[in-house]
Structures are given as structure tokens and as C-alpha cells.
Backbone bond lengths (Angstrom), bond angles and torsions (degrees), N, CA, C in turn:
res aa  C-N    CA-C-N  psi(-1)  N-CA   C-N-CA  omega(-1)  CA-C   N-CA-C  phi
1 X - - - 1.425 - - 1.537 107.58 -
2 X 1.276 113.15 159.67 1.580 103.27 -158.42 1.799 78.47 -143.57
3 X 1.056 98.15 135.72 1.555 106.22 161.60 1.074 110.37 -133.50
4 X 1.657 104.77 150.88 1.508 109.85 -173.01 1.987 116.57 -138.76
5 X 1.256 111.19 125.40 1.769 114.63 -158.47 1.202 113.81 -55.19
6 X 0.734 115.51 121.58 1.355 122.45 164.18 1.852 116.14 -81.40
7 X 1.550 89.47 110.15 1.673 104.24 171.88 1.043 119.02 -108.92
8 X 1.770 143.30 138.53 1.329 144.12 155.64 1.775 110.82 -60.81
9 X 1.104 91.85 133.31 1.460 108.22 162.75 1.708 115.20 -54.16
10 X 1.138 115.33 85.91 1.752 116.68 -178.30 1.543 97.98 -61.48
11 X 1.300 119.75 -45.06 1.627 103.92 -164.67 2.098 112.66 -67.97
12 X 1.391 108.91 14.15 1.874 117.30 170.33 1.427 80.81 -92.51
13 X 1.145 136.99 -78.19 1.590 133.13 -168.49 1.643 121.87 -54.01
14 X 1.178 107.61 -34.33 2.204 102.50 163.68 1.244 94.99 -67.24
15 X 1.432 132.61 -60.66 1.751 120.96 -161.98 1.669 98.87 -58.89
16 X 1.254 120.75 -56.77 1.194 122.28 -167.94 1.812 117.15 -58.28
17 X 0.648 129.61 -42.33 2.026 139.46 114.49 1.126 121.80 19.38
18 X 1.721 103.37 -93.60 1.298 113.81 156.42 1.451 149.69 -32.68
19 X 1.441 82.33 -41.47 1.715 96.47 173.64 1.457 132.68 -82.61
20 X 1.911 103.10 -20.42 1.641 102.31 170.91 1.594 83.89 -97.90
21 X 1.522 90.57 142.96 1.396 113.06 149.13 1.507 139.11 -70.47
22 X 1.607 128.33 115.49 1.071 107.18 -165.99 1.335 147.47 -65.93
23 X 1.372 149.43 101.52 1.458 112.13 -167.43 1.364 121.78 -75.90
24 X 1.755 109.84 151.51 1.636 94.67 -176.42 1.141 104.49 -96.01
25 X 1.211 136.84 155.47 1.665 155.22 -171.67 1.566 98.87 -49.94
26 X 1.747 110.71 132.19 1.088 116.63 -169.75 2.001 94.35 -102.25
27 X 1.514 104.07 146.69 1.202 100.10 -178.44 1.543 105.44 -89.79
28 X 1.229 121.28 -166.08 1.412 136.98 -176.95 1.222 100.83 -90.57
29 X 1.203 136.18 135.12 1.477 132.90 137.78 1.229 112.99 -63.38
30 X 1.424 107.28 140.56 2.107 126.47 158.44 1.883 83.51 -76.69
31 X 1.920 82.19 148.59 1.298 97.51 173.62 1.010 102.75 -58.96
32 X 1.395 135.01 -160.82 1.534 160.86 126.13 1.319 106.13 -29.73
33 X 1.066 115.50 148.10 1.377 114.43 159.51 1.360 131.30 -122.97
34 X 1.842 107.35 -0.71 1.161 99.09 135.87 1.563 107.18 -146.43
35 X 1.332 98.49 166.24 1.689 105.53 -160.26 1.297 86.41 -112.74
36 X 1.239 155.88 24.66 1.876 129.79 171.06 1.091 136.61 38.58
37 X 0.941 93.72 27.23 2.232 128.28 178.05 1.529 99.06 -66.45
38 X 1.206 131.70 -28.99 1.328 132.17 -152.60 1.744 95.07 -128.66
39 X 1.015 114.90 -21.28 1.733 112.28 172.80 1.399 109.79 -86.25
40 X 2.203 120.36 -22.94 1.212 110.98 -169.32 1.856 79.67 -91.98
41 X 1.150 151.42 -65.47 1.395 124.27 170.55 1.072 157.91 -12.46
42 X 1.532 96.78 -38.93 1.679 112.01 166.52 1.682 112.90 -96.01
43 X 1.208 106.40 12.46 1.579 111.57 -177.98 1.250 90.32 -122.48
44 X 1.462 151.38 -28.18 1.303 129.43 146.08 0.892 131.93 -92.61
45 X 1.289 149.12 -0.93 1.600 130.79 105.59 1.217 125.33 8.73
46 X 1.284 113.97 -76.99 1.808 134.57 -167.15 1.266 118.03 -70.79
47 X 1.613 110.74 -19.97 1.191 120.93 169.32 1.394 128.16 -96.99
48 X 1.150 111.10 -27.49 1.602 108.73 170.49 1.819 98.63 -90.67
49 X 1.195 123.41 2.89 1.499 120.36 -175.74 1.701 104.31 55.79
50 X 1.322 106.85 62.81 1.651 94.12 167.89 1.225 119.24 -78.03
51 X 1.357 124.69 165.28 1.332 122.52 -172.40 1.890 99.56 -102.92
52 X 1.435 134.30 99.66 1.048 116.46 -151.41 1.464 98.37 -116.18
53 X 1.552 131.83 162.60 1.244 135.45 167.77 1.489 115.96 -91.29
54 X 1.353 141.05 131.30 1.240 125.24 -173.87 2.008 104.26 -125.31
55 X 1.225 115.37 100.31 1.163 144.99 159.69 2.021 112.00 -38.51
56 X 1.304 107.66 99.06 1.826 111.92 -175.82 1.713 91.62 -82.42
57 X 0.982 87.91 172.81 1.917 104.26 175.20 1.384 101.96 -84.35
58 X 1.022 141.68 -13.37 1.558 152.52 176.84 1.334 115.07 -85.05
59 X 1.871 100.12 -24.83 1.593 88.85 162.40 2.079 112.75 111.03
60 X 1.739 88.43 -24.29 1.522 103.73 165.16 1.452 114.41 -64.73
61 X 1.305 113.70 168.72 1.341 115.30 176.36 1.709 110.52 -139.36
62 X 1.073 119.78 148.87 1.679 122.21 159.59 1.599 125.93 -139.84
63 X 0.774 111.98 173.52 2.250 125.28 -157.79 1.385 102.15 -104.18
64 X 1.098 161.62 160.31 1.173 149.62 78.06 1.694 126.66 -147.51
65 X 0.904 117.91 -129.84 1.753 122.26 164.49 1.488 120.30 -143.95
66 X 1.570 113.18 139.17 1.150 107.90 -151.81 1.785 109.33 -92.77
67 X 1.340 112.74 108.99 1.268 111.17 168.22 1.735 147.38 -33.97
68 X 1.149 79.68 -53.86 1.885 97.02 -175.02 1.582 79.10 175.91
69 X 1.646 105.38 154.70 1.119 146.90 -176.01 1.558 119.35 -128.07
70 X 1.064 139.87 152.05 1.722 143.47 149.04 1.096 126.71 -125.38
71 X 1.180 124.57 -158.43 2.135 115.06 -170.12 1.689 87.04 -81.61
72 X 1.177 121.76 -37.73 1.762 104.19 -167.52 1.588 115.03 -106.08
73 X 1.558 122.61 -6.47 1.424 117.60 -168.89 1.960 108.26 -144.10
74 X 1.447 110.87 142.98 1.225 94.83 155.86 1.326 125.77 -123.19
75 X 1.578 144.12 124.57 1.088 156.71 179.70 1.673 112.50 -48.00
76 X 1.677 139.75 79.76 0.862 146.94 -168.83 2.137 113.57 -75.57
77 X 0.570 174.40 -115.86 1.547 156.89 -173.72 2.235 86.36 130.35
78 X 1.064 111.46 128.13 1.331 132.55 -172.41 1.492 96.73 -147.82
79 X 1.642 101.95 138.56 1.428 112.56 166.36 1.317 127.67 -75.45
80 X 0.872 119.26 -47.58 1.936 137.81 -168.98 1.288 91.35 -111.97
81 X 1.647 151.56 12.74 1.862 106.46 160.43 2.516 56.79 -141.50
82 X 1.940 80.60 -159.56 1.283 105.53 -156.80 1.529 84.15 -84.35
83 X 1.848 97.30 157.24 1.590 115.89 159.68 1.651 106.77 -59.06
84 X 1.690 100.77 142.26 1.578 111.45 -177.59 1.664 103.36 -123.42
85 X 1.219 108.92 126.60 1.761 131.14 165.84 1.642 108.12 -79.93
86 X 1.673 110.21 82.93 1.419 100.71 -166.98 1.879 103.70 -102.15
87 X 1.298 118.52 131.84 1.593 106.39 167.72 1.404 116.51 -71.20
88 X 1.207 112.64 150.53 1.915 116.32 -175.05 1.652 94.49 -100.44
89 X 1.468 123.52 35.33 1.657 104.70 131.87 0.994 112.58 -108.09
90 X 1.918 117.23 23.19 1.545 92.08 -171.12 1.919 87.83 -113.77
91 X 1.597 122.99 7.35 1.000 134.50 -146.10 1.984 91.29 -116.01
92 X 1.814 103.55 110.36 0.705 112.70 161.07 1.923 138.37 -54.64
93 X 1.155 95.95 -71.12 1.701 122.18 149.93 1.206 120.83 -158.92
94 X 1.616 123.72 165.49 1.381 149.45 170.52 1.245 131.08 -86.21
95 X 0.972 144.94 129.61 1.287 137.03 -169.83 1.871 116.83 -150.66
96 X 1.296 114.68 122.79 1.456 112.62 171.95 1.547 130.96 -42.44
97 X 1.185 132.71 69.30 1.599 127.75 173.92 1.347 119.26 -5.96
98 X 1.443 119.09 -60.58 1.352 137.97 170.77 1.729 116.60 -50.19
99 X 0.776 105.27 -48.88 1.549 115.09 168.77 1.701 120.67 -47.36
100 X 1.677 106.25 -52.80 1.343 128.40 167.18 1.415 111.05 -35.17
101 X 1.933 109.90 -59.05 1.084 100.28 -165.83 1.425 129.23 -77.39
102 X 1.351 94.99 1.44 1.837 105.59 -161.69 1.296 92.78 -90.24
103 X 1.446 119.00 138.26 1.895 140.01 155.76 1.696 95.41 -48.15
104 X 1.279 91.70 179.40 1.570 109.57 178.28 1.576 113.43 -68.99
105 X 1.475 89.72 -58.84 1.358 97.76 174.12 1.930 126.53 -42.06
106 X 1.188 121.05 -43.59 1.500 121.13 178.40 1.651 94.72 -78.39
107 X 1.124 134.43 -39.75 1.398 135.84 172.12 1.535 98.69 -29.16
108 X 1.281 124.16 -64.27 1.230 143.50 -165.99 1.385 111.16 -62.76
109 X 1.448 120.34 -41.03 1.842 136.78 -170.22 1.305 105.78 107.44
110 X 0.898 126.80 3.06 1.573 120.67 156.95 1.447 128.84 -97.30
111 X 1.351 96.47 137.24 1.578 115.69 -179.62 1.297 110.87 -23.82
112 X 1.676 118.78 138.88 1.360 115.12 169.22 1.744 112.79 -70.83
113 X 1.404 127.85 132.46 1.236 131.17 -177.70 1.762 112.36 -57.67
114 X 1.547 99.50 137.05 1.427 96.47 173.73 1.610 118.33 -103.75
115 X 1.360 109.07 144.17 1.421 104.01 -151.38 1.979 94.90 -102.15
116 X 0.734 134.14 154.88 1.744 136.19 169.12 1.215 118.14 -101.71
117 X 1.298 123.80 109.81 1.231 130.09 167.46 1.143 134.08 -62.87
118 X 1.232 143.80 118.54 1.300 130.96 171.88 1.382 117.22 -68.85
């Protein structure tokens, strides 16, 4: 009995090789590092003129509407005392006034309930 090897033709696999192009390994992107979460906030803020409360790290609080903002300060606008140039490291959090006053229910879009007096 005679056997005989069986070899593949390597030169179908160099041409075939040759002909795709390789891609080189794509790395990962780092997220963002910053997302403008806090620039699209303070730009609708300023535009609907909310009346907002702004919370210090000290624990004080003040009223007004936020003017214009920059990377280190925001320009607060008050009716009854003077406009305040506050920096946001000294700014605990923000919060909508208007929001405060609303029940759950208008939170939601429904009418505030009317109550009957006797």
C-alpha cells in the first residue's frame, strides 16, 4: 500500500493574505470627561428665568435667577437685595423654587385638587 501526503497549496493562503488588508487593533476610548450636563442646566435655567434656590456648603441659602454662568462662577440676579457673583465651589446644590411649591399631583401634570369647605 503506498500512501501519499497530502499538502495544501500555501501559495492560495499568501495571495489570499495579501489581498485583505489588515486592520490594526482598535483601542478603547476613555469616556468623556465632560458631558455638559451642567452647561445644558444652567442654559435652561436662564432661559425660562427660573426662580432658583442656591444651597452654600455652609448650609446658607439664597433666591434669585441665574444670569450667566462661567467654568468658576454663577451670576445670581435677586429682586429685593443686590445681584450676587457666587463661585460653584462654594455652591452646595441648586434647586427649582417653583418645583418646591407644587404637590405631587401638578409634579405629575395634573390639576392641583380642589378641596370643599364646609
Amino acid at each position: 500500500m503506498n500512501r501519499k501526503l497530502i499538502r495544501p497549496n500555501l501559495n492560495e493562503y499568501k495571495e489570499k493574505m495579501s489581498r485583505e488588508p489588515r486592520e490594526p487593533m482598535k483601542k478603547k476610548t476613555h469616556p468623556p470627561s465632560e458631558t455638559y450636563a451642567e452647561n445644558y442646566y444652567y442654559l435652561k435655567q436662564m432661559n425660562k428665568k427660573t426662580l432658583v434656590c442656591i444651597v452654600f456648603v455652609d448650609g446658607e441659602t439664597t433666591e434669585g435667577v441665574i444670569e450667566w454662568y462661567d467654568r468658576n462662577c454663577i451670576k445670581l440676579n435677586r429682586t429685593d437685595a443686590p445681584n450676587l457673583l457666587i463661585y460653584k465651589r462654594s455652591v452646595k446644590y441648586i434647586y427649582k423654587l417653583e418645583d418646591a411649591d407644587m404637590d405631587v399631583a401638578e409634579k405629575k401634570g395634573r390639576p392641583k385638587s380642589i378641596e370643599k369647605k364646609d
